[in-house]
C-alpha positions as CSV (number, residue, x, y, z in Angstrom):
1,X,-165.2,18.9,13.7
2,X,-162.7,17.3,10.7
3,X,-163.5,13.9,13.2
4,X,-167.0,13.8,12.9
5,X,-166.5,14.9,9.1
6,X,-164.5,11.7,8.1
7,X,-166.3,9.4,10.5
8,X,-169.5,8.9,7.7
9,X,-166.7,8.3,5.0
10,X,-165.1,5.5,6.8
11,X,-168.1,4.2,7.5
12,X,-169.5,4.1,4.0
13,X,-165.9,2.1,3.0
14,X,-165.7,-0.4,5.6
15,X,-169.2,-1.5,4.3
16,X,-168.2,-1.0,0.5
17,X,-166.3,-4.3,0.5
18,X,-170.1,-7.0,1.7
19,X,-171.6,-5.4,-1.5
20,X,-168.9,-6.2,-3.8
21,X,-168.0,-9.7,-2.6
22,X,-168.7,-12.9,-4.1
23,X,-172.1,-12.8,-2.7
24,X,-173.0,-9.4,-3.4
25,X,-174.7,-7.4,-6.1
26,X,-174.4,-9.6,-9.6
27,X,-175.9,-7.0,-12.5
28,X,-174.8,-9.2,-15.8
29,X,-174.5,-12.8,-14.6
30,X,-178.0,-13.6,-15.0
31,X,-179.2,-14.2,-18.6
32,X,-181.6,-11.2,-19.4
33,X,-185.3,-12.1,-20.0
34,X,-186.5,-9.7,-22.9
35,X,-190.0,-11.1,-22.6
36,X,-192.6,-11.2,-19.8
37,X,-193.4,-14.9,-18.9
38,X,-196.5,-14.6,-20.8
39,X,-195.1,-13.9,-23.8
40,X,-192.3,-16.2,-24.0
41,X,-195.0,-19.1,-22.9
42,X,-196.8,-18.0,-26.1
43,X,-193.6,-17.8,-27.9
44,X,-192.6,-21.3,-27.2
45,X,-196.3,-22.9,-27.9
46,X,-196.6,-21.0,-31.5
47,X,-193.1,-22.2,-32.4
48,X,-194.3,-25.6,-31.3
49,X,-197.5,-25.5,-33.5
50,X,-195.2,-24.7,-36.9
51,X,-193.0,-27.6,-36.3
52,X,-195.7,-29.8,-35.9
53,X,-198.1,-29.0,-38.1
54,X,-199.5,-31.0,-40.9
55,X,-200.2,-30.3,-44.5
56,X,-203.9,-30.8,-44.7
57,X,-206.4,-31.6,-47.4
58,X,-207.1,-29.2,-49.9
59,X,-211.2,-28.4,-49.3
60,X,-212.3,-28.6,-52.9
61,X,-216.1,-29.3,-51.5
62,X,-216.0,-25.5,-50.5
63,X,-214.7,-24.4,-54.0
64,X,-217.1,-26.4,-55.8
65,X,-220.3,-25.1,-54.3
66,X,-221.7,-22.3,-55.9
67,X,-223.4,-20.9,-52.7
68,X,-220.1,-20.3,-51.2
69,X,-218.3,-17.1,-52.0
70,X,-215.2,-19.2,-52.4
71,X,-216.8,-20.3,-55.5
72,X,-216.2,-16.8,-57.2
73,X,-213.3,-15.5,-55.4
74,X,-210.0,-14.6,-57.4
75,X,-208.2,-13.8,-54.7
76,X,-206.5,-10.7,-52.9
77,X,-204.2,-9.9,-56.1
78,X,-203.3,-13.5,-56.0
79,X,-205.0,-16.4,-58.5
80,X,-207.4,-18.2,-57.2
81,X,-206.8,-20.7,-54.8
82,X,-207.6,-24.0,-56.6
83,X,-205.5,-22.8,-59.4
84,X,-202.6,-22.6,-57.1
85,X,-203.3,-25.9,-55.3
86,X,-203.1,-27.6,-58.5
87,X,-199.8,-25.8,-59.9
88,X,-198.4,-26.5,-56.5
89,X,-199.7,-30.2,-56.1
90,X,-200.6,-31.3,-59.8
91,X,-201.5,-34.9,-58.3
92,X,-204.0,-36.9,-60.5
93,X,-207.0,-36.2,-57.6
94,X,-206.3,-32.0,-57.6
95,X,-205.7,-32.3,-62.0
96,X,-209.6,-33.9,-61.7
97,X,-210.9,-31.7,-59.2
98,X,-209.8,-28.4,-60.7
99,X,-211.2,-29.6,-64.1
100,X,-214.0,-30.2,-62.3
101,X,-214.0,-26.9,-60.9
102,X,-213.7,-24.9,-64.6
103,X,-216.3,-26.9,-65.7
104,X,-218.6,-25.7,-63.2
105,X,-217.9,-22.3,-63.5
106,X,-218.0,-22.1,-67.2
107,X,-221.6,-23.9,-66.6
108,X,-222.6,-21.3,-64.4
109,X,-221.5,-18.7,-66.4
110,X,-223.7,-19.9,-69.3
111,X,-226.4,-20.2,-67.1
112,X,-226.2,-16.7,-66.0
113,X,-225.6,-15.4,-69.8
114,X,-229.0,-17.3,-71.2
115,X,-230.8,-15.0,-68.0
116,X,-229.2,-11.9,-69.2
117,X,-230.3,-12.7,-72.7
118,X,-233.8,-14.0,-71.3
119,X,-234.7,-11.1,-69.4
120,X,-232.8,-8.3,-70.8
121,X,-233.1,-9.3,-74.5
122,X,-229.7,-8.7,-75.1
123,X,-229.2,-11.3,-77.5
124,X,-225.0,-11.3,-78.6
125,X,-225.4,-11.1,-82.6
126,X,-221.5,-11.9,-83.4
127,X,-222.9,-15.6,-81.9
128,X,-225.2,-15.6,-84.5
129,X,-225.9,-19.3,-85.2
130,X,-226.7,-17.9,-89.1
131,X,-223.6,-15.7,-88.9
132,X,-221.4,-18.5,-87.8
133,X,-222.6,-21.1,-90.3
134,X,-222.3,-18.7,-93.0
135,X,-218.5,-17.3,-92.1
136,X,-217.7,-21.5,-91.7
137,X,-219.1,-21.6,-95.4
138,X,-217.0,-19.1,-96.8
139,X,-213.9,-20.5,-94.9
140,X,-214.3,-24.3,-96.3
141,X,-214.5,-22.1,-99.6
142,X,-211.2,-20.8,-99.5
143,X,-209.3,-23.8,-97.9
144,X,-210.8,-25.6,-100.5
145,X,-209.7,-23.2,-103.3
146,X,-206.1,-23.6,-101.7
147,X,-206.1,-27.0,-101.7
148,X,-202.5,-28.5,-103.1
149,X,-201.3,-24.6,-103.5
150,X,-199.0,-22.3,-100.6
151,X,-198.5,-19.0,-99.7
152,X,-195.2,-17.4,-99.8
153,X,-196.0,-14.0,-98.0
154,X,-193.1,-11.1,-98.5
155,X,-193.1,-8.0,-95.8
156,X,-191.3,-5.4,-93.8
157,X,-192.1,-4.6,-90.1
158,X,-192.0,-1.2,-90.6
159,X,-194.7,-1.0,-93.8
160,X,-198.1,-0.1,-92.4
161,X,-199.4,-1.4,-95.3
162,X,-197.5,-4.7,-94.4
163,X,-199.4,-4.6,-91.1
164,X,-202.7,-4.4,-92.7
165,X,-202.0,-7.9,-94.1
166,X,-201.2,-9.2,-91.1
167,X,-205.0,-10.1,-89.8
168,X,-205.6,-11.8,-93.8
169,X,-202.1,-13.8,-93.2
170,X,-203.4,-15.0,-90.1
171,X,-206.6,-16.3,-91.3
172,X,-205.6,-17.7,-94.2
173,X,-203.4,-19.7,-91.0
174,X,-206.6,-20.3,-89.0
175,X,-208.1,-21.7,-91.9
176,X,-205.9,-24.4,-93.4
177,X,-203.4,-22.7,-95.8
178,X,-200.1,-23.3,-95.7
179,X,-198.5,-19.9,-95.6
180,X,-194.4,-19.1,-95.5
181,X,-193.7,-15.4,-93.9
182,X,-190.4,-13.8,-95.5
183,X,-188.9,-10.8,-93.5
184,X,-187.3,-8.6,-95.8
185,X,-185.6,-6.0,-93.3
186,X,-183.2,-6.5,-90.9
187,X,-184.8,-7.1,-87.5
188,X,-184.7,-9.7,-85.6
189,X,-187.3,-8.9,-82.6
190,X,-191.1,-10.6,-82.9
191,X,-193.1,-9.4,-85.5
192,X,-196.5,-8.2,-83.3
193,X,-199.7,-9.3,-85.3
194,X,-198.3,-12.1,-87.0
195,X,-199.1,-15.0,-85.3
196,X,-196.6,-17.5,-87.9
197,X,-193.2,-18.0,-87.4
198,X,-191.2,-15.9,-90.3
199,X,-187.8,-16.5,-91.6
200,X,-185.0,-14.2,-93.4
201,X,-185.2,-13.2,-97.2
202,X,-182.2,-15.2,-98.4
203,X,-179.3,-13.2,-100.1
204,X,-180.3,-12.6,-103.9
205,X,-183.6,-13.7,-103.4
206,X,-185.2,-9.7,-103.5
207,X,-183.0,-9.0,-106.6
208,X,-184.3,-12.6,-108.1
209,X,-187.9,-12.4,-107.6
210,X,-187.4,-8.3,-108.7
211,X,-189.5,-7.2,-105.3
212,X,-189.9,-3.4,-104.9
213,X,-193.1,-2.7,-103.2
214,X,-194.8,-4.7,-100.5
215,X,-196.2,-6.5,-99.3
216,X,-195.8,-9.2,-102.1
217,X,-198.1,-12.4,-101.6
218,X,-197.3,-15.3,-104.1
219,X,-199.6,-18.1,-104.5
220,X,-197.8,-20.9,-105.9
221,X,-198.8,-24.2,-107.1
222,X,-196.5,-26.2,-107.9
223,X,-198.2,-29.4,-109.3
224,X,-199.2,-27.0,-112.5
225,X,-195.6,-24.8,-112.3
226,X,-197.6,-21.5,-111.8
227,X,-197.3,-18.8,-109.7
228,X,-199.8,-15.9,-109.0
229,X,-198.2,-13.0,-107.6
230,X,-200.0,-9.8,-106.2
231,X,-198.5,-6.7,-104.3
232,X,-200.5,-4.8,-101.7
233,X,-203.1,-5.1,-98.8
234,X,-204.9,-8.0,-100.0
235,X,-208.6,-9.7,-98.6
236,X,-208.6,-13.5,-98.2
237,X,-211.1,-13.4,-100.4
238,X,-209.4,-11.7,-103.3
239,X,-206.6,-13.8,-102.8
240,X,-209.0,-16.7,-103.3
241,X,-210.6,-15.4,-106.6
242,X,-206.6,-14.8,-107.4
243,X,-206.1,-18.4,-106.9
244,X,-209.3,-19.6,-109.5
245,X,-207.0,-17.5,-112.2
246,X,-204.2,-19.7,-111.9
């Protein structure tokens, strides 16, 4: 009985040895394939298409046509993509073509405004051609008034009242007159609302010109030696009837 026991063991290890030879089983010699066939086949021709593919034309003949939707698209959170062609590639041919291309729009734009207005009646009165005329009537006025005279304009970023001056400052600016912003407090960050560039009250200067309330706007002209100074929210216009007083 213990015989006929052992006999299957000896069996089983005198046939052991042919499986583990040098021609036997082999589990990590091979490279191992991670793909199917298939799939590496595609892998290899989409790798192949990157490597040789070719930067081609922009197609500015589909941006440029109103019929196409391209025409209007911004883009998936992106800018539009003429506008990035030509900050990509600013060659002279995509610098023409996108100029091209805002010219278009703003043309259709109009287009489509003059409709509204057509058919709706919804006529824009701040584009009042009477409106405009007049408010390029008064401005000649005062740059005219201001003619061989400055502005030397005194404020604090933290004075509302000094903020309310801002959008007179700034017109003055857009107008003609030359206008000098002096900062009389300490900060150094960007004054919002004041589109000029300012510069520091020198030392002495505040104790000098005696300032204790602003804003202080002087108006000086300096061909006659006289100066007109007035503190407070000012209009341009009141600073213009100042000026006739000098």
């Amino acid at each position: 009985m213990k015989m006929q026991c052992l006999w299957p063991k000896l069996v089983i290890l005198w046939l052991l040895p042919s499986f583990t030879n040098a021609e036997g089983l082999k589990y990590f010699e091979n490279e191992i394939n991670y793909w199917s066939s298939k799939e590496k086949s595609e892998s290899i021709k989409s790798s192949k298409k990157i490597e040789t593919s070719k930067k081609q034309d922009f197609e500015w003949d589909k941006y440029l046509n109103p019929e196409n939707d391209e025409f209007f698209k911004e883009g998936n959170y992106i800018p539009p993509a003429p506008f990035m062609e030509v900050y990509r590639r600013p060659t002279k041919k995509n610098v023409l073509m996108w100029d091209a291309y805002i010219k278009k729009r703003n043309l259709v734009h109009t287009r489509a405004m003059d409709k509204m207005k057509l058919y709706l009646g919804n006529v824009d009165k701040s584009l009042d051609p009477q409106k405009e005329k007049s408010k390029f009537v008064r401005d000649e006025s005062v740059r005219k008034s201001f003619k061989g005279k400055y502005v030397v304009f005194y404020f604090d970023s933290n004075c509302p009242s000094c903020k309310a001056m801002y959008p007179e400052v700034n017109r003055l600016v857009q107008i003609g007159v030359m206008v000098e912003a002096v900062r009389l407090d300490s900060g150094n960050d960007v004054v919002p609302g004041l589109v000029l560039p300012w510069q520091k009250i020198k030392p002495g200067e505040q104790e000098k010109l005696k300032i204790k309330a602003w804003p202080l706007t002087l108006i000086v002209d300096e061909k006659q030696k006289r100066v007109a100074r007035v503190t407070g929210v000012k209009t341009v216009e009141e600073l213009r009837d100042l000026v006739k007083k000098l």
